[in-house]
DSSP file (Angstrom, degrees, kcal/mol; ACC not computed):
  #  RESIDUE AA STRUCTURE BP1 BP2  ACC     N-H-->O    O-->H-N    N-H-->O    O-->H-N    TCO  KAPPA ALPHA  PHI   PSI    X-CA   Y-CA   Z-CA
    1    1 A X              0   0    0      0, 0.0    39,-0.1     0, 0.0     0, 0.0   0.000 360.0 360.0 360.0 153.0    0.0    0.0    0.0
    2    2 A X        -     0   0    0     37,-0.2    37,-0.4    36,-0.0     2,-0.2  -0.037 360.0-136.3 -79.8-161.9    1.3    3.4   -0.9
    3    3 A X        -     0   0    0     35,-0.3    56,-1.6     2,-0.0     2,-0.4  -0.819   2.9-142.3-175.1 147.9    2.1    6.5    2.0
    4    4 A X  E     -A   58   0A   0     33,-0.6     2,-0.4    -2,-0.2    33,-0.3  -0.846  11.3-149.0-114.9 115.2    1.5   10.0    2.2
    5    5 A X  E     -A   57   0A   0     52,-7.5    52,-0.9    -2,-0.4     2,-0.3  -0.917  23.2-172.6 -95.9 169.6    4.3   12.2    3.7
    6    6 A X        -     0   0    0     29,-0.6     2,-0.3    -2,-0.4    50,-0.1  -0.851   8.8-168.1-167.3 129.2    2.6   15.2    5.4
    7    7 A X        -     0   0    0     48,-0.3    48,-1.7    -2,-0.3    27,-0.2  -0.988  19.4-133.5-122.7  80.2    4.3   18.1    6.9
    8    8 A X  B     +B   54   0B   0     25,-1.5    24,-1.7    -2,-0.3    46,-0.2  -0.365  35.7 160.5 -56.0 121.9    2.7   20.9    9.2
    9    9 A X        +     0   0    0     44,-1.6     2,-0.4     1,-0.2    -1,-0.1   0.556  52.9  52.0-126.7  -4.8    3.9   24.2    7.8
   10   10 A X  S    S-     0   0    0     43,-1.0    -1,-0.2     1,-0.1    45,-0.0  -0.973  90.3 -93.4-131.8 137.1    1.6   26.8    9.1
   11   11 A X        -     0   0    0     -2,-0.4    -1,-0.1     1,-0.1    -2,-0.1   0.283  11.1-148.6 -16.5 144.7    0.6   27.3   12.9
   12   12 A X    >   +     0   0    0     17,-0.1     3,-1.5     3,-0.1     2,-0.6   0.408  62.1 119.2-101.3  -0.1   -2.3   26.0   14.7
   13   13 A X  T 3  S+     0   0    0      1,-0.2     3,-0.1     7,-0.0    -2,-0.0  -0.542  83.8  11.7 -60.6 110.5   -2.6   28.9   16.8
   14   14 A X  T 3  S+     0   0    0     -2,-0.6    -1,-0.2     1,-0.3     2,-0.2   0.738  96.9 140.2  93.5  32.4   -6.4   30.6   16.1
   15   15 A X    <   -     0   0    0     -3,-1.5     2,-0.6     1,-0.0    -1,-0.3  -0.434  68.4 -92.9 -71.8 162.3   -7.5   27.7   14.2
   16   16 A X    >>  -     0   0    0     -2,-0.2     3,-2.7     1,-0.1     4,-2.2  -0.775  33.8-128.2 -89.3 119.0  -10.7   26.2   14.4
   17   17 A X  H 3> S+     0   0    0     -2,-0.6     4,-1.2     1,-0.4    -1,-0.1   0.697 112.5  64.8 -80.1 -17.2  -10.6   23.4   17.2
   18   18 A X  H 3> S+     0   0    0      2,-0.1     4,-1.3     3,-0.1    -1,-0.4   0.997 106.2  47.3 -30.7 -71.3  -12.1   21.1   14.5
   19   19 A X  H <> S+     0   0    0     -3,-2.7     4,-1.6     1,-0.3     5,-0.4   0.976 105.5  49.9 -54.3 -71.2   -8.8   21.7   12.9
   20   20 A X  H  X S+     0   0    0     -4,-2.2     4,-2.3     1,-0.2    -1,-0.3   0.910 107.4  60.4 -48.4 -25.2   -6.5   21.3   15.4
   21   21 A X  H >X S+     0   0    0     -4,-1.2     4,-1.0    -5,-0.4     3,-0.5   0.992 108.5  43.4 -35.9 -64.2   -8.2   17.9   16.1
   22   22 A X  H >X S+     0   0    0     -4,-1.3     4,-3.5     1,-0.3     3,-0.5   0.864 107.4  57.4 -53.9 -49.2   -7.5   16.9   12.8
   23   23 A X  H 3X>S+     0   0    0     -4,-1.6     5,-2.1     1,-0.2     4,-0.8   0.911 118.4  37.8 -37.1 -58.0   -3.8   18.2   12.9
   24   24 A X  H <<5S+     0   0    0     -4,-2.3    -1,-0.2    -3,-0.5    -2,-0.2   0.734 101.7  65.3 -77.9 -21.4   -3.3   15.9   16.1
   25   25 A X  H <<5S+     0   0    0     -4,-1.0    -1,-0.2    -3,-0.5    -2,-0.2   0.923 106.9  46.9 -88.4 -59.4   -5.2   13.2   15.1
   26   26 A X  H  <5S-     0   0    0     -4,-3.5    -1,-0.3    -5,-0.1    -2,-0.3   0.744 118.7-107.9 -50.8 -30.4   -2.3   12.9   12.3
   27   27 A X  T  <5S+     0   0    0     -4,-0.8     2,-0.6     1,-0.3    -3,-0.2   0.589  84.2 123.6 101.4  13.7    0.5   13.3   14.8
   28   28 A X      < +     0   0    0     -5,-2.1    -1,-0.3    -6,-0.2    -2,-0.1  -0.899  17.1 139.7-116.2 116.2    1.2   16.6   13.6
   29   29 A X        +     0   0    0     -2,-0.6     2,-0.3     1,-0.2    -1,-0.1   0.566  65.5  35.2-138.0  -2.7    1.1   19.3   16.6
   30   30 A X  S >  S-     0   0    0    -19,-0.1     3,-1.8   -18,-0.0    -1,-0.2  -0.913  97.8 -80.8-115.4 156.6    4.0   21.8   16.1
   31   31 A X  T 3  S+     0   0    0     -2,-0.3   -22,-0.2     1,-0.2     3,-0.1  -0.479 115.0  35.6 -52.3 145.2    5.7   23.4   12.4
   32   32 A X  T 3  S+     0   0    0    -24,-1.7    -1,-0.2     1,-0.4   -23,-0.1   0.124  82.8 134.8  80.5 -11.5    7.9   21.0   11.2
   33   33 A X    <   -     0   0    0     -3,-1.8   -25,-1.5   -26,-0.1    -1,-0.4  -0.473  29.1-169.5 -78.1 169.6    6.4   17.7   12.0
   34   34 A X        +     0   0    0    -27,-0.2   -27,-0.2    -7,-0.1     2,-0.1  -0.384  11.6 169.7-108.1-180.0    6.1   15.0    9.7
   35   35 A X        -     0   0    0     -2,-0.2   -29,-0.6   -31,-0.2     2,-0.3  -0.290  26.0-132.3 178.6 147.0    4.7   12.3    9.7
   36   36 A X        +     0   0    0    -31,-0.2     2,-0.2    -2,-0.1   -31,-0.2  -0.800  27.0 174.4-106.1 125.0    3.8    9.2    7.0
   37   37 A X        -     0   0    0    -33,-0.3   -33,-0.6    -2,-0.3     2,-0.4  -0.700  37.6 -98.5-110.9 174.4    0.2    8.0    6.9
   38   38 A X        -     0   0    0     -2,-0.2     2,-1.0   -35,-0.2   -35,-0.3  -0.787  38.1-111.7-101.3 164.4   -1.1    5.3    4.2
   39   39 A X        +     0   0    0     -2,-0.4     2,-0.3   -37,-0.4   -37,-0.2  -0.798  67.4 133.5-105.2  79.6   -2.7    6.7    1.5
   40   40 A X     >  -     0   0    0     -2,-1.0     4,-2.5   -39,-0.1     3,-0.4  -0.841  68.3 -95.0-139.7 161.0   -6.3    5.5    2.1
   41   41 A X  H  > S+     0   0    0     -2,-0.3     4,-3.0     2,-0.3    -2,-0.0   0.875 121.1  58.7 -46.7 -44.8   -9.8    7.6    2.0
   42   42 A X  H  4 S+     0   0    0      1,-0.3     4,-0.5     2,-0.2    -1,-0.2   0.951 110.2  38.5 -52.2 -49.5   -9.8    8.2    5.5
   43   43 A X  H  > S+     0   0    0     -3,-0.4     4,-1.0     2,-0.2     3,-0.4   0.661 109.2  63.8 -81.4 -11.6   -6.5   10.0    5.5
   44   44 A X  H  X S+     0   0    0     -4,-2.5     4,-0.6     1,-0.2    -2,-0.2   0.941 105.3  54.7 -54.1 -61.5   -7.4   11.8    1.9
   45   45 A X  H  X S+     0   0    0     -4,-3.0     4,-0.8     1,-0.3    -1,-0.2   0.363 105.5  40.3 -89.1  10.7  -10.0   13.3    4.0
   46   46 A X  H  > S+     0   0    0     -4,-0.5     4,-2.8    -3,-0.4     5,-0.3   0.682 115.0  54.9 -21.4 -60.6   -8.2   14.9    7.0
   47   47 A X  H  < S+     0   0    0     -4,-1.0    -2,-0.2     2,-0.2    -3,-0.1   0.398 110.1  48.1 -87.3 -11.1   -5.5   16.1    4.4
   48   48 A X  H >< S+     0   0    0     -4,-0.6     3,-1.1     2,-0.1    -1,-0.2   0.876 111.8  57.7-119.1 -84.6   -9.1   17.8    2.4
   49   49 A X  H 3< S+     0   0    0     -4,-0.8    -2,-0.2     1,-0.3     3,-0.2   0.774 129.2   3.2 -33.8 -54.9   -9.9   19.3    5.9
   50   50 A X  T >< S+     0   0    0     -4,-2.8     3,-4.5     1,-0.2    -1,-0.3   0.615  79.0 137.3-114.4  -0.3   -6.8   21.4    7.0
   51   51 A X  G X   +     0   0    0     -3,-1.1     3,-1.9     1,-0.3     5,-0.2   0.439  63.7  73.9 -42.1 -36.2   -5.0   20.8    3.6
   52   52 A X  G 3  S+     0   0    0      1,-0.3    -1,-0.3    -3,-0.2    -2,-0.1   0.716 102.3  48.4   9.8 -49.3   -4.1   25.3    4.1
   53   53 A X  G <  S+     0   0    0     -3,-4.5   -44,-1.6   -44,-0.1   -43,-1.0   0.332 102.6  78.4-112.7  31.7   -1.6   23.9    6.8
   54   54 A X  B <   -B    8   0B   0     -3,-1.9     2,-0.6   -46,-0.2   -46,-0.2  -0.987  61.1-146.5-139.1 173.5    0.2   21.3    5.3
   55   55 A X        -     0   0    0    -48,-1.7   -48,-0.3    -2,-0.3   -47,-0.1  -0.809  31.2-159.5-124.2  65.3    2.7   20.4    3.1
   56   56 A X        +     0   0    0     -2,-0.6     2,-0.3    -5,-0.2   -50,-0.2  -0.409  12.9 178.4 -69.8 141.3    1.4   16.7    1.1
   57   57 A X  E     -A    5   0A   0    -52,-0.9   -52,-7.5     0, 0.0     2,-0.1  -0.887  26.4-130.1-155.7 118.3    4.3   14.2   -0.7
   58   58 A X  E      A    4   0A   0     -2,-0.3   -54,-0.2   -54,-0.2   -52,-0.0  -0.296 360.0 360.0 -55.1 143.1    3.6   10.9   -2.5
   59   59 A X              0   0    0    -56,-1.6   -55,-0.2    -2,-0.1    -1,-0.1   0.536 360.0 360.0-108.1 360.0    5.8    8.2   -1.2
């Protein structure tokens, strides 16, 4: 199965607490994380949600 890298690049500070769910939900809670999910519908849609703060790479 394929991977997603995904990359926080913009703050979560004055985000919508939806958002920041999502952001954590991923592993991603400061600028600069990474973090490799599998490339499935579930994670397509989180990456849809906040896509504005991140930084998406096919693996």
């Amino acid at each position: 199965m394929a991977n997603i890298k995904i990359e926080l690049v913009k703050s979560l500070n004055g985000r919508l607490d939806k958002h920041i769910a999502t952001a954590k939900s991923l592993g991603l809670t400061k600028i600069g994380d990474k973090t490799v999910q599998p490339d499935n519908p579930q994670t397509k849609g989180k990456i849809a949600q906040i896509g504005y703060l991140l930084k998406v790479t096919e693996e």
